[in-house]
C-alpha positions as CSV (number, residue, x, y, z in Angstrom):
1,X,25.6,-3.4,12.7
2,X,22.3,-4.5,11.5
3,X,20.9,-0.8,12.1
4,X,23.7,-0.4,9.2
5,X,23.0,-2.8,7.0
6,X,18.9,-2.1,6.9
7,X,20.7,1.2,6.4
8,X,22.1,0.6,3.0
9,X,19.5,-2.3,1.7
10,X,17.5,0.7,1.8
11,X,19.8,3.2,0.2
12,X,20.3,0.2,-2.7
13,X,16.0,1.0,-3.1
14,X,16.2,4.7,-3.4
15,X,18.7,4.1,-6.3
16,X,17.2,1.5,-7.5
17,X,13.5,3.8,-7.5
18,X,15.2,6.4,-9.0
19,X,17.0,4.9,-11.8
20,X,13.9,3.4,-12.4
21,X,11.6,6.5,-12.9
22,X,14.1,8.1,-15.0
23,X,12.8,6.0,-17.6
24,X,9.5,8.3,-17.8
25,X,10.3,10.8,-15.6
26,X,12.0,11.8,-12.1
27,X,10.4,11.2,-9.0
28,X,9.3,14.0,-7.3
29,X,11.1,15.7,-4.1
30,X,9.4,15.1,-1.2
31,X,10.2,17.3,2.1
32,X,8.2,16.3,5.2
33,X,9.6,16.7,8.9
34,X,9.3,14.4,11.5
35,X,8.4,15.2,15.4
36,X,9.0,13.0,18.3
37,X,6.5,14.0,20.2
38,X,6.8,11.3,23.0
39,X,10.1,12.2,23.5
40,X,9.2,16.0,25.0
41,X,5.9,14.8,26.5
42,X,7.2,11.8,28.8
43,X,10.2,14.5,29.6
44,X,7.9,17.4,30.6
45,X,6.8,18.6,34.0
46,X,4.0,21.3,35.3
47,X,6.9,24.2,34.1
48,X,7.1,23.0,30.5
49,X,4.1,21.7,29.5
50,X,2.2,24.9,28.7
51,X,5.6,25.0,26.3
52,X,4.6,22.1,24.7
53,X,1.0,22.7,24.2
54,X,1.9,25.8,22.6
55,X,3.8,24.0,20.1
56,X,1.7,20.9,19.6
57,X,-1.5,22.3,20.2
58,X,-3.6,19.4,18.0
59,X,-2.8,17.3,20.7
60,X,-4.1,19.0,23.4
61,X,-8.0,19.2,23.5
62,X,-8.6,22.5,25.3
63,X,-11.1,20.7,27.1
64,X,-8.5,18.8,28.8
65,X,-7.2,19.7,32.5
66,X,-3.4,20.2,32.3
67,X,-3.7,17.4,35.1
68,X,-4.7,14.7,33.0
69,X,-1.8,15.1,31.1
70,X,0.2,15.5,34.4
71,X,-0.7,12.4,35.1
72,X,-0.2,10.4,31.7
73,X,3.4,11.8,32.4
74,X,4.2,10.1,35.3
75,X,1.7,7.0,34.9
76,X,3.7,4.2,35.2
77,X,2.7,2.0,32.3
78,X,3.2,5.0,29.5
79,X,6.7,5.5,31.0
80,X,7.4,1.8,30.5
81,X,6.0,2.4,27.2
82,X,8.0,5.2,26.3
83,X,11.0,4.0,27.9
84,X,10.6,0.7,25.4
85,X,9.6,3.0,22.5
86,X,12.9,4.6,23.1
87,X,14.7,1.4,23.2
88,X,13.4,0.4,19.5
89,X,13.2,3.4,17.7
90,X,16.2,5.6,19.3
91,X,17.5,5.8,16.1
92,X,14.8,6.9,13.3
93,X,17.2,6.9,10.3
94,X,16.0,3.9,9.0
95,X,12.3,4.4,9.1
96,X,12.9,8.2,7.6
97,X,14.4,6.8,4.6
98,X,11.4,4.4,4.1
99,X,9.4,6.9,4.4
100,X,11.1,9.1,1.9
101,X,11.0,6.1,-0.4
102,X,7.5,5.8,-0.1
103,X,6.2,9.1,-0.2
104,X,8.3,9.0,-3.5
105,X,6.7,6.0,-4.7
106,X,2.7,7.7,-3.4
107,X,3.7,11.0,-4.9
108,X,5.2,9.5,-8.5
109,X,1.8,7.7,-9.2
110,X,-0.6,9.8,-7.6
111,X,0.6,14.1,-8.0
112,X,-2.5,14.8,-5.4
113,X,-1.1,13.5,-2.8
114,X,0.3,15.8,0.3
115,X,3.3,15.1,1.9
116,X,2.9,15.0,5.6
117,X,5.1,15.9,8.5
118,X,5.1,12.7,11.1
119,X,4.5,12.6,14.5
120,X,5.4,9.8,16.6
121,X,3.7,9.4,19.9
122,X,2.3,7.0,22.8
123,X,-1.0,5.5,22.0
124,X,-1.3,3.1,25.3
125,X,-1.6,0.3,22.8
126,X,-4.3,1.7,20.7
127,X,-4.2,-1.3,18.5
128,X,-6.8,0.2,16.0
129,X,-5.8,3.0,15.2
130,X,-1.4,2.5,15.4
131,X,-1.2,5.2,12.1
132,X,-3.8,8.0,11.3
133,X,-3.0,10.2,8.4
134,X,-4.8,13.9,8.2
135,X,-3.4,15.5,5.0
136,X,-0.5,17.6,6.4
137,X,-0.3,14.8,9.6
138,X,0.6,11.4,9.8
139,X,1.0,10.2,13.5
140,X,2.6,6.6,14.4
141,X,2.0,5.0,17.5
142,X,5.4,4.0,18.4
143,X,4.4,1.4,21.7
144,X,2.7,-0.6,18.4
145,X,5.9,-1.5,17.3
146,X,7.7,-3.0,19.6
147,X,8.1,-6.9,18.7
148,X,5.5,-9.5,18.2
149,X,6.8,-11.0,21.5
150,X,6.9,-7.9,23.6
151,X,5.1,-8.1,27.2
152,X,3.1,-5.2,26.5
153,X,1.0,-7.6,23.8
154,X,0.8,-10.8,26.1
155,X,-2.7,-9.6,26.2
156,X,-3.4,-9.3,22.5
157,X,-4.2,-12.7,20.4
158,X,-1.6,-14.1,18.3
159,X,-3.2,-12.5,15.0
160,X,-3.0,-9.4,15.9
161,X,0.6,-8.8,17.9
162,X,2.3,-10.7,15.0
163,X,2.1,-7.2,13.0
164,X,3.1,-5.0,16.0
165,X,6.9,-5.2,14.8
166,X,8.8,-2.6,13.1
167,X,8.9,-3.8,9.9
168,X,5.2,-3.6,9.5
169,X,5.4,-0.4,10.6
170,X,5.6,1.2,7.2
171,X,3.1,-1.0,5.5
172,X,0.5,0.7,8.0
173,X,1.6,3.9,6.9
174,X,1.4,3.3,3.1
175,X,-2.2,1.6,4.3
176,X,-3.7,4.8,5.6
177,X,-2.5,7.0,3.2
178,X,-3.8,4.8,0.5
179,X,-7.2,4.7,2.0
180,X,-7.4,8.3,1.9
181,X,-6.3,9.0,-1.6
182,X,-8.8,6.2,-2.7
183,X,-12.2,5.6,-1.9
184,X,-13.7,1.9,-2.0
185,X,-16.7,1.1,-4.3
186,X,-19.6,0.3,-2.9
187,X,-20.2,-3.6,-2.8
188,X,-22.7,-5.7,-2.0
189,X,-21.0,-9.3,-3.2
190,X,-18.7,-11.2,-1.6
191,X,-16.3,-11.4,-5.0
192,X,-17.0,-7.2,-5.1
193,X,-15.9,-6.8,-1.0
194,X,-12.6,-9.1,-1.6
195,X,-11.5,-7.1,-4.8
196,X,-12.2,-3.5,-3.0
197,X,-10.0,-4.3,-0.4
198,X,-8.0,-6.4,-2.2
199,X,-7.1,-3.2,-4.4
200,X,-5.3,-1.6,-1.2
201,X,-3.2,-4.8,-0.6
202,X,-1.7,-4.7,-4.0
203,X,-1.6,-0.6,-3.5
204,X,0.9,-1.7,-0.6
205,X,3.2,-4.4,-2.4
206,X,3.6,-1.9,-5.3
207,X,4.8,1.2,-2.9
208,X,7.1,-1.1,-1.2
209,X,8.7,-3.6,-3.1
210,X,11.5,-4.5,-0.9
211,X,8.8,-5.4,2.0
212,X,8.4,-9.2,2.3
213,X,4.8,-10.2,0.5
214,X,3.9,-11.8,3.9
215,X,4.3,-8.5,5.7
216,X,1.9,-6.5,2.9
217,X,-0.9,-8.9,3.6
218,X,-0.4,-9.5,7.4
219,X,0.4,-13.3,7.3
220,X,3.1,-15.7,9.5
221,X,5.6,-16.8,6.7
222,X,3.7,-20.1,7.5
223,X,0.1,-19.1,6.8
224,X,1.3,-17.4,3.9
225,X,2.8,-21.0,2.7
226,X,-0.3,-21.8,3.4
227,X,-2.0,-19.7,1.1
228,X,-0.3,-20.1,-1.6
229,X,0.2,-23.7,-1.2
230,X,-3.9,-24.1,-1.7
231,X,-4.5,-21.3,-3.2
232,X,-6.2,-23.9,-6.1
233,X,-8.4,-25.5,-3.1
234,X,-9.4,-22.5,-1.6
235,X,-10.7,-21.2,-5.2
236,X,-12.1,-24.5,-6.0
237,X,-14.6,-24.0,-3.0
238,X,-15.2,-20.7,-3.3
239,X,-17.1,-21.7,-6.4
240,X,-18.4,-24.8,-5.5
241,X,-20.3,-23.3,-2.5
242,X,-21.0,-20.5,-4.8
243,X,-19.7,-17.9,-2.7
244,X,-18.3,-15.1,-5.6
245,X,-21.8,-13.8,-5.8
246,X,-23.4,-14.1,-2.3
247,X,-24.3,-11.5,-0.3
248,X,-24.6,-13.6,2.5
249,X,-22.6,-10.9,5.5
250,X,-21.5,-13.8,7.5
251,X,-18.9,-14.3,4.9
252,X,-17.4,-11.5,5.9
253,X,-16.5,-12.7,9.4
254,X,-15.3,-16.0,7.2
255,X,-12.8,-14.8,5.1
256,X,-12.7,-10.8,5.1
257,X,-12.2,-9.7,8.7
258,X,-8.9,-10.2,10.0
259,X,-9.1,-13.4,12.4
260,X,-6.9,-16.2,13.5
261,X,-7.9,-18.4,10.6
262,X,-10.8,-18.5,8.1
263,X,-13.8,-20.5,8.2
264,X,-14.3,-23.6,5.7
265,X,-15.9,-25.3,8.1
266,X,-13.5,-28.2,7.4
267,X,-10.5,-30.1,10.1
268,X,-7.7,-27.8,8.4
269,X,-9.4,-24.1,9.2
270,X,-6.8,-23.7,12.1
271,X,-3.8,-23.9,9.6
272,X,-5.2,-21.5,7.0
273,X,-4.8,-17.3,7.2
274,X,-7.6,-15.1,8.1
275,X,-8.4,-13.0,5.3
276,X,-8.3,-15.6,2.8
277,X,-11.0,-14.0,0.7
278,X,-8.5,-10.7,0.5
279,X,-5.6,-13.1,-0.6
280,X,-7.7,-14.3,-3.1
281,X,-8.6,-11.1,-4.2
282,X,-5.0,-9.8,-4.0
283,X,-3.9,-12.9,-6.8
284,X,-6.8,-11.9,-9.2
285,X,-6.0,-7.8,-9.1
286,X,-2.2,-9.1,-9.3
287,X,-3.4,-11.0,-12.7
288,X,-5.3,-8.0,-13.9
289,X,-2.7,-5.9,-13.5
290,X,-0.7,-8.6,-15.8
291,X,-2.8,-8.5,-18.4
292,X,-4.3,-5.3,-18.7
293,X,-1.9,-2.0,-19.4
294,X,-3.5,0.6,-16.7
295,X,-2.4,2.5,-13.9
296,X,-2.9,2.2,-10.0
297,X,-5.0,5.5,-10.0
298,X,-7.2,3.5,-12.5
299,X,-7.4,0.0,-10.7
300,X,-8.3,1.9,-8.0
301,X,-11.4,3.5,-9.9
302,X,-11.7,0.0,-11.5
303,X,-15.2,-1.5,-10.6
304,X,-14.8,-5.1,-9.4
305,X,-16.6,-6.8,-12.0
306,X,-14.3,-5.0,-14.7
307,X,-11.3,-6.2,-12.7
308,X,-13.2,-9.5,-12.2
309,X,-13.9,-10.0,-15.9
310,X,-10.6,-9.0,-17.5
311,X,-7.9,-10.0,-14.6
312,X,-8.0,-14.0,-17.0
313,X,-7.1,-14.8,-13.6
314,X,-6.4,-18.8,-13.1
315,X,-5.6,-20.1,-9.8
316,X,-1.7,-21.7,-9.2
317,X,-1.5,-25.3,-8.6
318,X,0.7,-26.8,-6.2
C-alpha cells in the first residue's frame, strides 16, 4: 500500500511539473532505459556468463579472469547483498518515475544535458562512489540503499549510513549529474569553498522539490533543527573569528567535509551538523536567488563573491 501511495504523490509531481512549465514552455521528453544488471549477474553460471559479458561489456574489464566473476557470483556476502537489494527495490516503479521527473526538471533548465540509460548493480558497499554518471550511463549501487539501520552498515558511522536509504537515493543521482554539467570555481576562501558547493545543494532542492530539505543536504531531521534553529549563532561566529575570508584548510575539516558534527570548539559541537559551512552557504545562494532574477545555469557560472555581494543575505533568528 505505501508502494502505492509514493506511487501517486509522485504522479501528483509530474502534473504538477508539467502544468508548471507550460507557463514558458513544455518540458522536454525524456527516454532513458533502465538495466538491472545485478539481477542477471548474481543469476548467472559458467554457461551464461560469456552471454552477459557480451551484452554488458563496460562491466567486464578484459583483463579480468571469467573466475573472478565466478566467484563474486557465488561469494556469500554479495548474494546476501543482492538477495536484500531484491528485497527493497523488487519493484522499480517508483524510482523510474523520479527519475523521469528529474531528468525533466535537468533537461528543462539545462538543454545539454544527455539523458542516460541506468544501471543498477552490486557495489559491495562502495560507499564513495553509490552513483557514477558517464554521459549515456548512470549506474546506482543498489546494496547503498538499503535502510539506515541495515546490518550491512553496522560498520559504517552514524553520519554516513543515515543517507544509505532509498529516499536519498535520488538526491545522489541529481548530485552527480549536476557535478558533471557544472564545474566548481576555483576557491581559495573559506566564504568562496561554502558558496561552490553550496551552489550544488541548492541545484538538488530545486530538481526535487518534493524531497524533504533535510534529505537535499544530508542532515537527521534533528541536526537540521539544529541548523536552522542557530543558524543566527553560527553566522555570528563565523564573523567574529573572521572565518568568510580565511584560507586557513583546516576549516575545511571544520565545517565543509562531511563529519559527525562541526567544530566550534565549543560544549554544543556534538549537537550541530557537519557541513555547517555548506548550510550556511546553501541559505545565502537561497537569498541570492530571492533577490536577484537569474537562472541556475547562471548561479552556477556565478563567482562567489558576486553571489556573496548581491544574495542581501541576513541570517534568521530564532
Amino acid at each position: 500500500m505505501s508502494r502505492i501511495i509514493q506511487i501517486l504523490v509522485l504522479l501528483s509531481l509530474f502534473i504538477a511539473c508539467v502544468n508548471d512549465a507550460k507557463k514558458n514552455d513544455e518540458l522536454p521528453k525524456v527516454d532513458f532505459d533502465i538495466l538491472r544488471f545485478e539481477q542477471q549477474f548474481y543469476k548467472a553460471n559458467e554457461t551464461s556468463l560469456g552471454k552477459l559479458k557480451n551484452k554488458y561489456s563496460y562491466m567486464f574489464p578484459s583483463t579480468v579472469h571469467d573466475s573472478v566473476w565466478l566467484h563474486k557470483i557465488n561469494n556469500d556476502q554479495e548474494q546476501f547483498l543482492f538477495s536484500e537489494s531484491q528485497r527493497v527495490f523488487n519493484d522499480f516503479s517508483a524510482e523510474q518515475l523520479q527519475l523521469t521527473v528529474l531528468f525533466q526538471q535537468i533537461k528543462y533548465r539545462n538543454i545539454n544535458f544527455k539523458v542516460p540509460n541506468i544501471i543498477s548493480h552490486i557495489s559491495n558497499l562502495d560507499f564513495q562512489y553509490p552513483v557514477i554518471y558517464a554521459d549515456s550511463l548512470l549506474f546506482i549501487s543498489l546494496d547503498m540503499y538499503l535502510g539506515k539501520d541495515h546490518i550491512a552498515y553496522s560498520d559504517f558511522p552514524r553520519y554516513l549510513s543515515q543517507n544509505f536509504t532509498k529516499d536519498r537515493l535520488i538526491v545522489d543521482v541529481s548530485e552527480q549529474v549536476n557535478r558533471k554539467l557544472y564545474k566548481n570555481i576555483r576557491a581559495r576562501s573559506f566564504r568562496d569553498k561554502m558558496l561552490n558547493e553550496a551552489k550544488f545543494v541548492f541545484a538538488n532542492e530545486l530538481n526535487l522539490p518534493l524531497v524533504d530539505k533535510h534529505l537535499i543536504i544530508g542532515y537527521s531531521k534533528e541536526k537540521f533543527e539544529w541548523a536552522v534553529k542557530n543558524e543566527s549563532d553560527v553566522w555570528k561566529y563565523f564573523i567574529e573569528n573572521e572565518i568568510l575570508y580565511s584560507t586557513e584548510s583546516s576549516l575545511n575539516t571544520r565545517f565543509l567535509d562531511l563529519a559527525p558534527f562541526s567544530k566550534f570548539y565549543l560544549e554544543s559541537d556534538n549537537d550541530s551538523p557537519g557541513r555547517i559551512g555548506v548550510w550556511m552557504g546553501w541559505q545565502i545562494i537561497r537569498s541570492y536567488m530571492k533577490n536577484n532574477d537569474v537562472t541556475l545555469q547562471e548561479l552556477m557560472k556565478a563567482s562567489p563573491e558576486i553571489i556573496y555581494n548581491k544574495s542581501k543575505y541576513k541570517p534568521r533568528k530564532d
